[in-house]
FIZA-324090 format. One record per residue (C-alpha): residue number from 1; residue in three letters; x, y, z. Coordinates in steps of 0.001 Angstrom, whole numbers. Layout:
BEGIN
(pt NUM, 'ALA', (X, Y, Z)) ...
# end
This chain:
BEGIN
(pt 1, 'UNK', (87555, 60466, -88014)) (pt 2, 'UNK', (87932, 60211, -84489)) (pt 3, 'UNK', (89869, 62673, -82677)) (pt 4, 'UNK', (91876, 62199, -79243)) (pt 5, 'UNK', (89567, 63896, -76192)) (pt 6, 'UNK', (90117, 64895, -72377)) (pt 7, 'UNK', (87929, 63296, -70426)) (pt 8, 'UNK', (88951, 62668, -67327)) (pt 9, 'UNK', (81999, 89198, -53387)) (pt 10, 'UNK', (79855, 90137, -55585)) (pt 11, 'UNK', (80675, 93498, -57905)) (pt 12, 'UNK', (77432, 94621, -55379)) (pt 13, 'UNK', (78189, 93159, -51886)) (pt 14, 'UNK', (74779, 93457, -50972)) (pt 15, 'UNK', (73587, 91655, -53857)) (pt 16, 'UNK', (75954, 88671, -52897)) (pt 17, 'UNK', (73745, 88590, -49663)) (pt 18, 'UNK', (70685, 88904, -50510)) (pt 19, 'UNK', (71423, 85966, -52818)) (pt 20, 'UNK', (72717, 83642, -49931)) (pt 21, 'UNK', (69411, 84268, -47368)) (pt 22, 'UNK', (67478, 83314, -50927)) (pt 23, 'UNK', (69267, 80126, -51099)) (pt 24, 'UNK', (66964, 77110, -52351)) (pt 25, 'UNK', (66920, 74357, -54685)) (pt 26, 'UNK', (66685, 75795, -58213)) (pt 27, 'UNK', (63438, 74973, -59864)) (pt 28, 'UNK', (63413, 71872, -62299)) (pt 29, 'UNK', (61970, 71182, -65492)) (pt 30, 'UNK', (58855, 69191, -65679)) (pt 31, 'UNK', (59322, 65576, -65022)) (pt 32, 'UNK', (63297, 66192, -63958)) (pt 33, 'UNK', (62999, 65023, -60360)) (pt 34, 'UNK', (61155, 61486, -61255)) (pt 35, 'UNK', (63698, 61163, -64373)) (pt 36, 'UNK', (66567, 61476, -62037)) (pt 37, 'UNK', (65521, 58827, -59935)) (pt 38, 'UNK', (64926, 56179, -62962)) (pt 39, 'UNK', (68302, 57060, -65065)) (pt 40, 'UNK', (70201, 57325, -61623)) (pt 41, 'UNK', (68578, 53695, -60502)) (pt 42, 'UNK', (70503, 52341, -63489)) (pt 43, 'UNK', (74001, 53304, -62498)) (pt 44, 'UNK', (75044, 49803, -61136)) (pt 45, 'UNK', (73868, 49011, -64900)) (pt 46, 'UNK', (77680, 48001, -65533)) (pt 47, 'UNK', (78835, 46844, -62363)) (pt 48, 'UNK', (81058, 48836, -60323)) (pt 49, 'UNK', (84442, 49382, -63084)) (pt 50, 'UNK', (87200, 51842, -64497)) (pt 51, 'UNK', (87790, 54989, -62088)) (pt 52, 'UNK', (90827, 55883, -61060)) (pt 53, 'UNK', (92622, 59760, -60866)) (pt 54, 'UNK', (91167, 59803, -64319)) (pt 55, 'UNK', (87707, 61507, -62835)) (pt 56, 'UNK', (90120, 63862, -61317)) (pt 57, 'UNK', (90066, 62141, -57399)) (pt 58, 'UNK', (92778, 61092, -56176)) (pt 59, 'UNK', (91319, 58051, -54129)) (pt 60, 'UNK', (90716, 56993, -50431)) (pt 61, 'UNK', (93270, 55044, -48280)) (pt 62, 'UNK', (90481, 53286, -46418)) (pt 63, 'UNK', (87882, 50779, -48157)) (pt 64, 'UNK', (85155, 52752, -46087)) (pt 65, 'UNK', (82706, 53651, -48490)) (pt 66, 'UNK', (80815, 56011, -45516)) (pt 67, 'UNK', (82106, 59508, -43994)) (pt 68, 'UNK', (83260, 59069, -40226)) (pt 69, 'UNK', (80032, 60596, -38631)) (pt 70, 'UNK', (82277, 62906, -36058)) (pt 71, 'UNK', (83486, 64715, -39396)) (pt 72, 'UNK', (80203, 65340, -41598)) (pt 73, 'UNK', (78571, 69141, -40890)) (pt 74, 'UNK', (76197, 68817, -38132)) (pt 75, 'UNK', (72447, 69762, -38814)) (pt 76, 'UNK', (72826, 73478, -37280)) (pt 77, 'UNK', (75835, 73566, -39649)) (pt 78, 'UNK', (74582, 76855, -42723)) (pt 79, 'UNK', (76334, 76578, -46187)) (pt 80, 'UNK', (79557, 77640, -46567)) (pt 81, 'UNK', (79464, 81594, -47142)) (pt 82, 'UNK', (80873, 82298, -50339)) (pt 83, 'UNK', (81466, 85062, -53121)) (pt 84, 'UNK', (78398, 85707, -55628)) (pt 85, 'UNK', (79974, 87813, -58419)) (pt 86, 'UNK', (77557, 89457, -60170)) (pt 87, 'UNK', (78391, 88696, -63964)) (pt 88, 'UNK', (76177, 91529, -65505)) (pt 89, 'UNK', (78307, 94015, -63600)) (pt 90, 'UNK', (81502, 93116, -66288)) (pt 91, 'UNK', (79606, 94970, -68922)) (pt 92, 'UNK', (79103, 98125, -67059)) (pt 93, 'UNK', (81372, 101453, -66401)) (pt 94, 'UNK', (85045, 100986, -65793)) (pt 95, 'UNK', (84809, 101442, -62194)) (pt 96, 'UNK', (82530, 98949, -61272)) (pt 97, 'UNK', (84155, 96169, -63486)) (pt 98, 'UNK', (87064, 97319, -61492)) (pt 99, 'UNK', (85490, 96383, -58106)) (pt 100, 'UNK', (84036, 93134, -60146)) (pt 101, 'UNK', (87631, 92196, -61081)) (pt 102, 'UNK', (88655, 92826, -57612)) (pt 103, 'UNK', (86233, 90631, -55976)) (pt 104, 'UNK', (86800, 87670, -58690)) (pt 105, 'UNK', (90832, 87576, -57923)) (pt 106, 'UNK', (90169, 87948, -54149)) (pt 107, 'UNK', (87422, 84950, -54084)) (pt 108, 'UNK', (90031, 83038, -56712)) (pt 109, 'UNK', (93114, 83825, -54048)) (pt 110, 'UNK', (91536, 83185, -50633)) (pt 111, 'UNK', (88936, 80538, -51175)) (pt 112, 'UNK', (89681, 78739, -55075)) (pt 113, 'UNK', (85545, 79344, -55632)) (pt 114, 'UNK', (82676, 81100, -55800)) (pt 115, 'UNK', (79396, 81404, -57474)) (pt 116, 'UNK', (78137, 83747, -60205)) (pt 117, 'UNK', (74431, 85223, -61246)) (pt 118, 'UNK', (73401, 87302, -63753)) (pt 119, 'UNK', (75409, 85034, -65922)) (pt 120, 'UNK', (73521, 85195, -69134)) (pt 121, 'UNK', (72443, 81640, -69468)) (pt 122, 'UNK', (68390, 81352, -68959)) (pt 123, 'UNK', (67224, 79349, -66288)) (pt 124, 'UNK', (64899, 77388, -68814)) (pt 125, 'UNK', (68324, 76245, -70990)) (pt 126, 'UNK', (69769, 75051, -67419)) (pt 127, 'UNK', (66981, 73017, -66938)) (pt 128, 'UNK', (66760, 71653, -70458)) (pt 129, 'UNK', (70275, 70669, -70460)) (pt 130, 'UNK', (69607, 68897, -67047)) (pt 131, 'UNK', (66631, 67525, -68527)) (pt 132, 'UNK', (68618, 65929, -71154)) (pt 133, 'UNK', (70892, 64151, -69052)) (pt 134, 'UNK', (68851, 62912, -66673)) (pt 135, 'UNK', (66681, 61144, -70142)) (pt 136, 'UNK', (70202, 59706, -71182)) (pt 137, 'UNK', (70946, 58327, -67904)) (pt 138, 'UNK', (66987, 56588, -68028)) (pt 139, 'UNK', (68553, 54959, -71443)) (pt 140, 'UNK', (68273, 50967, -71993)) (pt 141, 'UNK', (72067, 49578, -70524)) (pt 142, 'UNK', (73336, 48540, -73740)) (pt 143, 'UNK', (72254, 52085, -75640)) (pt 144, 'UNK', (74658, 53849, -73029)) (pt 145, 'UNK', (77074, 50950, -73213)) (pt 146, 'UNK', (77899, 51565, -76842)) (pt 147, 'UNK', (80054, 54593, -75208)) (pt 148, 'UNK', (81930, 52540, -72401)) (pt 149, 'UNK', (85337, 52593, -73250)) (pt 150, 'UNK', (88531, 52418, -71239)) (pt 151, 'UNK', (90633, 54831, -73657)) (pt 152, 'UNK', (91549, 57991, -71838)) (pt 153, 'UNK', (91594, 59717, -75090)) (pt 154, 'UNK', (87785, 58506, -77196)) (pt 155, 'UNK', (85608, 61381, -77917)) (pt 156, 'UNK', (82699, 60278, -75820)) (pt 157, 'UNK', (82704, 57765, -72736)) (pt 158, 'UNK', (80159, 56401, -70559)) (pt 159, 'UNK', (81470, 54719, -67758)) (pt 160, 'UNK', (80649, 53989, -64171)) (pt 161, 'UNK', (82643, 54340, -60915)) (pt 162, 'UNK', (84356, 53129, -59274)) (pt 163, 'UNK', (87765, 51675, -58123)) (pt 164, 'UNK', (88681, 53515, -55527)) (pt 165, 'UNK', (86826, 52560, -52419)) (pt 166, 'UNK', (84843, 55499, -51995)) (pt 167, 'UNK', (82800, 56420, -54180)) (pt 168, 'UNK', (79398, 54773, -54498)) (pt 169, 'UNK', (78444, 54034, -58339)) (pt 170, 'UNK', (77861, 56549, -60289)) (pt 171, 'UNK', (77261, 57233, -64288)) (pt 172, 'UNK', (79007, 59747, -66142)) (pt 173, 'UNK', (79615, 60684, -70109)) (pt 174, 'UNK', (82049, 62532, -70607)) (pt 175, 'UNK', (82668, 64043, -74498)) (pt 176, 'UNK', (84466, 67112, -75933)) (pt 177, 'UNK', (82406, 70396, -76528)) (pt 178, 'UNK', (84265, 73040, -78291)) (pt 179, 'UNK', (84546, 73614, -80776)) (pt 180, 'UNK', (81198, 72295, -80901)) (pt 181, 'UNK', (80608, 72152, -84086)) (pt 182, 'UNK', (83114, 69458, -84766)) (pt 183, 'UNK', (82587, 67443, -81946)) (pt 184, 'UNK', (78805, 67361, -81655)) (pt 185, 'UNK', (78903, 64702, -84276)) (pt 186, 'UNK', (79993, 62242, -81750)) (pt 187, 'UNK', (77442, 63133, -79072)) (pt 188, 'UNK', (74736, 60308, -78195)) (pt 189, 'UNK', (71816, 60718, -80419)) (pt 190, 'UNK', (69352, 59611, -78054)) (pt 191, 'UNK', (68111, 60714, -76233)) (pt 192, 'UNK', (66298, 62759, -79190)) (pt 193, 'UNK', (66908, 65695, -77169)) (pt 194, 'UNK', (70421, 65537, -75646)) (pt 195, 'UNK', (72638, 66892, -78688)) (pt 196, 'UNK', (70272, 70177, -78860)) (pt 197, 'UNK', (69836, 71036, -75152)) (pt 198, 'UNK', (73459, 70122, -74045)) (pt 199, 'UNK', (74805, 71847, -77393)) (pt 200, 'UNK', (72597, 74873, -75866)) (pt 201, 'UNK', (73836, 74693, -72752)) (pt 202, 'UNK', (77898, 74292, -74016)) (pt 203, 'UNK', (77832, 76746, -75967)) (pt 204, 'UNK', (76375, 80150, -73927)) (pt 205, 'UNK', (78501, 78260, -70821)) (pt 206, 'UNK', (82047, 78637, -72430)) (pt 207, 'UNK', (80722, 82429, -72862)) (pt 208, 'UNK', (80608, 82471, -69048)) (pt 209, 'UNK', (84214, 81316, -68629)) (pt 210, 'UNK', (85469, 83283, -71214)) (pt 211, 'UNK', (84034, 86408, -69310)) (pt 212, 'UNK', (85775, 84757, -66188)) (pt 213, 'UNK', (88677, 83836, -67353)) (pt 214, 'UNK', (89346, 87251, -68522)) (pt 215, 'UNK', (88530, 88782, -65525)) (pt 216, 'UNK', (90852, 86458, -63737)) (pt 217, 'UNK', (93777, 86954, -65426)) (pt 218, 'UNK', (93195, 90718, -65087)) (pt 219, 'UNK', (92582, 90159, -61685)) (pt 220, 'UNK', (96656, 88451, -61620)) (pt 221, 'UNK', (97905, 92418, -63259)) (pt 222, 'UNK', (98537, 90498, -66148)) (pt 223, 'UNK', (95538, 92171, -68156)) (pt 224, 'UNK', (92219, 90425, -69920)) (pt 225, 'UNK', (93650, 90139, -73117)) (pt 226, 'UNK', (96621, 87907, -71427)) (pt 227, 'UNK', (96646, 84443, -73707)) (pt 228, 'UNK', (93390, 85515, -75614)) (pt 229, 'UNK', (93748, 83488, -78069)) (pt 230, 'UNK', (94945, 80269, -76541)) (pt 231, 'UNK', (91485, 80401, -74259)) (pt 232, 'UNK', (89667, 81321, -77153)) (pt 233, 'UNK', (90958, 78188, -78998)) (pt 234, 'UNK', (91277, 76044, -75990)) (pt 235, 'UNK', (89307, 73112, -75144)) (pt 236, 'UNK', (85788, 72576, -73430)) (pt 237, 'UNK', (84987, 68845, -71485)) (pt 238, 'UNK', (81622, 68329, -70286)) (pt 239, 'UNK', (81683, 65657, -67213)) (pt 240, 'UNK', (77624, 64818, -67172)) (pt 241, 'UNK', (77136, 62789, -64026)) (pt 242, 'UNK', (74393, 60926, -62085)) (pt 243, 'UNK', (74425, 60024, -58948)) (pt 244, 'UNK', (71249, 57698, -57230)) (pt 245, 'UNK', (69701, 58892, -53982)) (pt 246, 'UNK', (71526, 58416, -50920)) (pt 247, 'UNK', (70334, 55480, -48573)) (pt 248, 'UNK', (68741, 56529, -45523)) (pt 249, 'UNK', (71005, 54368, -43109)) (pt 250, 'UNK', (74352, 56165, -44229)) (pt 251, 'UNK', (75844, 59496, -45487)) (pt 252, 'UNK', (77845, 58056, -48171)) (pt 253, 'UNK', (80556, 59627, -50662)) (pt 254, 'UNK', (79549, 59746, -54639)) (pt 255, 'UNK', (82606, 61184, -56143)) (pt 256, 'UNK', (86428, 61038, -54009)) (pt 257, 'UNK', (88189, 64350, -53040)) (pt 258, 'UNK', (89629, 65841, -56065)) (pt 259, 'UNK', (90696, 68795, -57923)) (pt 260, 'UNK', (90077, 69664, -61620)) (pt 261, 'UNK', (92828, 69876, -64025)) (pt 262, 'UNK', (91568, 72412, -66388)) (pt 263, 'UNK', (91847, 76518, -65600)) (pt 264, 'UNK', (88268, 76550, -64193)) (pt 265, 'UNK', (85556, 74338, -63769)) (pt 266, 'UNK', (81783, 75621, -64525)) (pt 267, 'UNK', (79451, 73414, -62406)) (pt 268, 'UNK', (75127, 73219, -62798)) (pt 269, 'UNK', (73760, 70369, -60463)) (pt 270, 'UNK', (70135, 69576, -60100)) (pt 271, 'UNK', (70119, 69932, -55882)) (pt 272, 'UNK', (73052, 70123, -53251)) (pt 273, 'UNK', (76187, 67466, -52734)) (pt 274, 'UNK', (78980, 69475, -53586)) (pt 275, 'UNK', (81598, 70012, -50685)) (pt 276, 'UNK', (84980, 71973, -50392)) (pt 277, 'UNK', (87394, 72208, -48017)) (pt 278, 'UNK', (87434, 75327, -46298)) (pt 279, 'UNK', (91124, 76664, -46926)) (pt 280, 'UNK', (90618, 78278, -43761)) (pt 281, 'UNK', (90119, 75509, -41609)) (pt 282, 'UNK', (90913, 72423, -43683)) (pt 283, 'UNK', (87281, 71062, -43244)) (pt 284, 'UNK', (84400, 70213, -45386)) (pt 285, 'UNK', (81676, 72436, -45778)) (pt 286, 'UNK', (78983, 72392, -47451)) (pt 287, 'UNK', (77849, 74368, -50913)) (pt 288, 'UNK', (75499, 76422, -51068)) (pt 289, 'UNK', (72499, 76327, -53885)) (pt 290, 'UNK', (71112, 79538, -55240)) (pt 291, 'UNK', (68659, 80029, -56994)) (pt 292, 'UNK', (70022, 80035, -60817)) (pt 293, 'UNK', (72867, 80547, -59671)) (pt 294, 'UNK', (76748, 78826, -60948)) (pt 295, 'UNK', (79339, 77098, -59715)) (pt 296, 'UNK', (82892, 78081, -60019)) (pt 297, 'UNK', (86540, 76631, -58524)) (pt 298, 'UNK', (89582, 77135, -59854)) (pt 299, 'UNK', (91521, 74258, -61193)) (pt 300, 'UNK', (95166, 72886, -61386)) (pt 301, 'UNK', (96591, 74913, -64544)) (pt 302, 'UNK', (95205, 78377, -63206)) (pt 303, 'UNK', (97696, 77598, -60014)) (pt 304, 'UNK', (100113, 76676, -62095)) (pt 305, 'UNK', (99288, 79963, -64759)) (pt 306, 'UNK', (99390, 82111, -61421)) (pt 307, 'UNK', (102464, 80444, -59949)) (pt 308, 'UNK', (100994, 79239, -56911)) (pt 309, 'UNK', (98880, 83073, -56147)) (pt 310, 'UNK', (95376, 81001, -57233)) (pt 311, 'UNK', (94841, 77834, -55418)) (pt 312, 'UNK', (93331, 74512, -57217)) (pt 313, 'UNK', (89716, 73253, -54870)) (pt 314, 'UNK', (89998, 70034, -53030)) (pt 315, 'UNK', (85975, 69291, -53605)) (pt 316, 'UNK', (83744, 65870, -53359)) (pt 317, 'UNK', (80015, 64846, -54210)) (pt 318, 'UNK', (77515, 63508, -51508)) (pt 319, 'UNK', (74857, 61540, -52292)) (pt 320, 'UNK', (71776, 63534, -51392)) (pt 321, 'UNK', (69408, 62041, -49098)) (pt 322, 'UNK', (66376, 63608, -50364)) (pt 323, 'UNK', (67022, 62952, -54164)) (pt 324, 'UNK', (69186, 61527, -56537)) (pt 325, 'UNK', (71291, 64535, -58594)) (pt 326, 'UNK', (72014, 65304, -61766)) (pt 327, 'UNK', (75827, 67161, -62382)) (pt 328, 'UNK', (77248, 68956, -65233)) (pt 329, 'UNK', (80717, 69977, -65073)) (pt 330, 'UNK', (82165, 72138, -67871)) (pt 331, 'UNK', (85949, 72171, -67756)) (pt 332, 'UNK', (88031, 74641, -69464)) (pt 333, 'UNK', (91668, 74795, -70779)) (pt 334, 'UNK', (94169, 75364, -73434)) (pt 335, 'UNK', (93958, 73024, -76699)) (pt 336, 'UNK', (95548, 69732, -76042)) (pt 337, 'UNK', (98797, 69749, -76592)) (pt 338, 'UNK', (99035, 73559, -75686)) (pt 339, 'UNK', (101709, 73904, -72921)) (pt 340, 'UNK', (100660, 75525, -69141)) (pt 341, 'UNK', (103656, 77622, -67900)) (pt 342, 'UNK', (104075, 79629, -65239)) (pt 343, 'UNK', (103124, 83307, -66600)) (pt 344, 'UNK', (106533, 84987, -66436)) (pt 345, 'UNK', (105345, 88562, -65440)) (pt 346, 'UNK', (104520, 86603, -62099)) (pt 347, 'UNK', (108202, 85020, -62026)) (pt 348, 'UNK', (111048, 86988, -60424)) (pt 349, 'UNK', (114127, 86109, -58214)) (pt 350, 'UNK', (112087, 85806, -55025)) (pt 351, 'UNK', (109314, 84172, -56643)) (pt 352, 'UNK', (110843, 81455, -59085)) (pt 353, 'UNK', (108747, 79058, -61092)) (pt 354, 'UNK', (107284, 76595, -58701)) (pt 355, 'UNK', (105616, 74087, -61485)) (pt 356, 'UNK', (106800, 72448, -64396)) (pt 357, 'UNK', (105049, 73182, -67992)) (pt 358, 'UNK', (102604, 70409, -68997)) (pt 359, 'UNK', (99485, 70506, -71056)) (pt 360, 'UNK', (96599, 68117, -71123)) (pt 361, 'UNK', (97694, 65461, -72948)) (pt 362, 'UNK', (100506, 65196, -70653)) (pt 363, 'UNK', (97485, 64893, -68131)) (pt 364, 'UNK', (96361, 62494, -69774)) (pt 365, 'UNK', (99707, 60543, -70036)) (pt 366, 'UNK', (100093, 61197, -66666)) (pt 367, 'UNK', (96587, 58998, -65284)) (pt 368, 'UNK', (97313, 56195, -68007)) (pt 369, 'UNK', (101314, 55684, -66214)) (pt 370, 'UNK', (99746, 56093, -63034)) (pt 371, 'UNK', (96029, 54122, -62885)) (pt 372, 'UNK', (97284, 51941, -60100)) (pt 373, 'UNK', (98840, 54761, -58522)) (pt 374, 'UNK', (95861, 55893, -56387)) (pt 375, 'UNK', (97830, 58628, -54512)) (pt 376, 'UNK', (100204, 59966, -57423)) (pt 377, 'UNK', (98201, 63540, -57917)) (pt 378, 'UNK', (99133, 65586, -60858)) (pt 379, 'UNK', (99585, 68665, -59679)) (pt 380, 'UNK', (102066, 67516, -57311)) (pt 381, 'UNK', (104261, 65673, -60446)) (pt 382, 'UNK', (104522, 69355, -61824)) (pt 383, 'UNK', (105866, 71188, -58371)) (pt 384, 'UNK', (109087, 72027, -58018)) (pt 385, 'UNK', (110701, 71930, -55197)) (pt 386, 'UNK', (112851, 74698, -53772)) (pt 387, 'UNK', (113970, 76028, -50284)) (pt 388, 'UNK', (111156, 78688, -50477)) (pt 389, 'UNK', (108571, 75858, -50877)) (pt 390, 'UNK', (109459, 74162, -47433)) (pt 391, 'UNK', (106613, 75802, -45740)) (pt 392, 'UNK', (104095, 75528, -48104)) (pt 393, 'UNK', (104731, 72135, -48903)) (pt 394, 'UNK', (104162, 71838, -44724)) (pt 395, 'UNK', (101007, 73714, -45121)) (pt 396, 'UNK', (99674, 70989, -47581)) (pt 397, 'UNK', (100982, 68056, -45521)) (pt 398, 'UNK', (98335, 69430, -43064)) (pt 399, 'UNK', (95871, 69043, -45709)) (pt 400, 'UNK', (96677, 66068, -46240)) (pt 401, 'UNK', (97026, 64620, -42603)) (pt 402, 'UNK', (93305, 66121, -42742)) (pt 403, 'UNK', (92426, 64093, -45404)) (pt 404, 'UNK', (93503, 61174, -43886)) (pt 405, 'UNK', (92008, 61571, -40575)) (pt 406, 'UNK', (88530, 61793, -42848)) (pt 407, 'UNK', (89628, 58525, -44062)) (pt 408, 'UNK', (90351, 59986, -47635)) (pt 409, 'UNK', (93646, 61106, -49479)) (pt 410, 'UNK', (94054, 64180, -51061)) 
# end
């Protein structure tokens, strides 16, 4: 029976640094890199289709498919410095998860990312579960057709992108994950591979933002056992993407500006493309790649869980230059119909609800009303507004005008 899906400072500081002057491309398994490029030539396989907000973007203004060069980071530009939270450290004496906590809910307020290590998950399960995609993606057209679909709500979908004038084509399969013993049924079969390594790979990864999540909320003084079991019970998408090697003539966009609609999104990626803007300055910087090492931003429902204290990442995919690239997103988030409030022990007279309650079928409702609606964002349908919210509301109107001048809308 088919079932309705969602697709759509370190706890040691000098750890955290020693990590980022170690930063290179994570090792790959054998035969990754030359699998990439023949699943990733394929991408085109079904003509440029179905994207809309439903990958999470909310789409360009401009029919430019190429960055304005005055706005891409120059070639003396480093990575973006970020938090490395040092996972292990969770698990130790009360004090030091204390400083752990402390760094995770400072990295979540001020930036909306950061990366973890000493995570749990082996480095030769990462690779398999790239590995895996990467041998879907080199799959005959009409074996990964047999998951295009335009319903929102099918367990699996293969589809490629896109519609909205940005982003260059792309493959992604998107499927459901936990629990993952009811939905790996639906999983491809081939390749022979996929539904063991991915399973693999889902499974000790929703560990990781368990650990997270409670450490989040206990970083918001609402304690780690806040909404236990409504995480515990919630719902896991994996977003596996591909996206070909960039041409050398132009630096070109493979996935819009977007944020995630989920609490928090897990990323893996083969080699760097990911970008955020810098809350900071309102520009794109790069991401940095460590050495088995994750990616974590915070998504729509945690700023609407925190009432606006956590801020959702504006992010967007490059094409790499050098190679084509293999993501793996792993979304988290309540069950489906399970509603997102704001938490009320972070609601009081001078700091009134700022969002409306909405779960992820009303996400889902949400890009199916709106598919033609390239700049109706979801977040913004759930704000409320209120005198207090003038300035903010200013502060993301700069954003925005920023977006804009980059010839994309946020």
């Amino acid at each position: 029976m088919q079932r309705p899906a969602v697709v759509g400072a370190a706890g040691k500081r000098e750890g955290g640094a020693a990590a980022g002057r170690r930063a290179v491309q994570r090792p790959t398994a054998g035969g990754l890199c030359s699998g990439r490029r023949e699943g990733c030539a394929a991408v085109g396989e079904l003509g440029t289709k179905r994207v809309a907000e439903e990958d999470g973007a909310a789409n360009m203004s401009d029919s430019s498919r190429t960055i304005p060069p005055e706005l891409l980071p120059s070639e003396d530009l480093h990575p973006l410095p970020m938090p490395v939270i040092n996972l292990g450290h969770l698990s130790l004496d009360s004090a030091t998860r204390y400083r752990v906590v402390d760094d995770v809910a400072k990295a979540c307020r001020d930036l909306g990312y950061f990366q973890v290590i000493n995570h749990g998950i082996s480095q030769s399960v990462m690779d398999c579960a790239l590995e895996a995609a990467s041998d879907f993606f080199k799959l005959p057209s009409e074996t990964k057709e047999k998951f295009a679909s335009e319903d929102l709500r099918r367990p699996v979908r293969y589809d490629t992108s896109s519609k909205d004038s940005i982003s260059m084509p792309r493959a992604f399969l998107k499927h459901y994950a936990h629990p993952l013993s009811e939905w790996i049924q639906y999983w491809p079969q081939q390749p022979p591979i996929y539904r063991k390594y991915m399973g693999k790979y889902a499974s000790e990864v929703r560990m990781v933002a368990l650990q997270l999540v409670e450490a989040i909320v206990e970083g918001l003084g609402l304690g780690k056992e806040y909404l236990n079991e409504k995480f515990h019970e919630g719902s896991q998408v994996l977003s596996v993407n591909c996206y070909a090697k960039a041409s050398q003539s132009a630096t070109t966009i493979g996935l819009a500006p977007h944020s995630d609609h989920g609490f928090l999104t897990i990323l893996l990626t083969s080699c760097g493309g990911l970008e955020v803007v810098d809350p900071s300055s309102n520009i794109w910087k790069r991401v940095q790649q460590l050495p088995h090492a994750l990616h974590v931003h915070i998504g729509d429902h945690m700023e609407v869980l925190s009432n606006g204290r956590m801020k959702t990442v504006v992010h967007r995919a490059l094409l790499n230059p050098e190679e084509a690239r293999i993501s793996i997103a792993s979304i988290h988030g309540f069950a489906l119909h399970e509603k997102v409030t704001c938490a009320k022990e972070l609601v009081d007279e001078e700091n009134p609800p700022k969002y409306k309650e909405s779960s992820f079928s009303d996400f889902l409702d949400h890009l199916t009303a709106n598919m033609d609606n390239k700049h109706r964002n979801f977040l913004e349908s759930l704000r409320m507004v209120t005198g207090a919210m003038v300035f903010e509301k200013a502060d993301r109107a700069m954003v925005h005008l920023h977006m804009l001048k980059s010839k994309v809308s946020v």
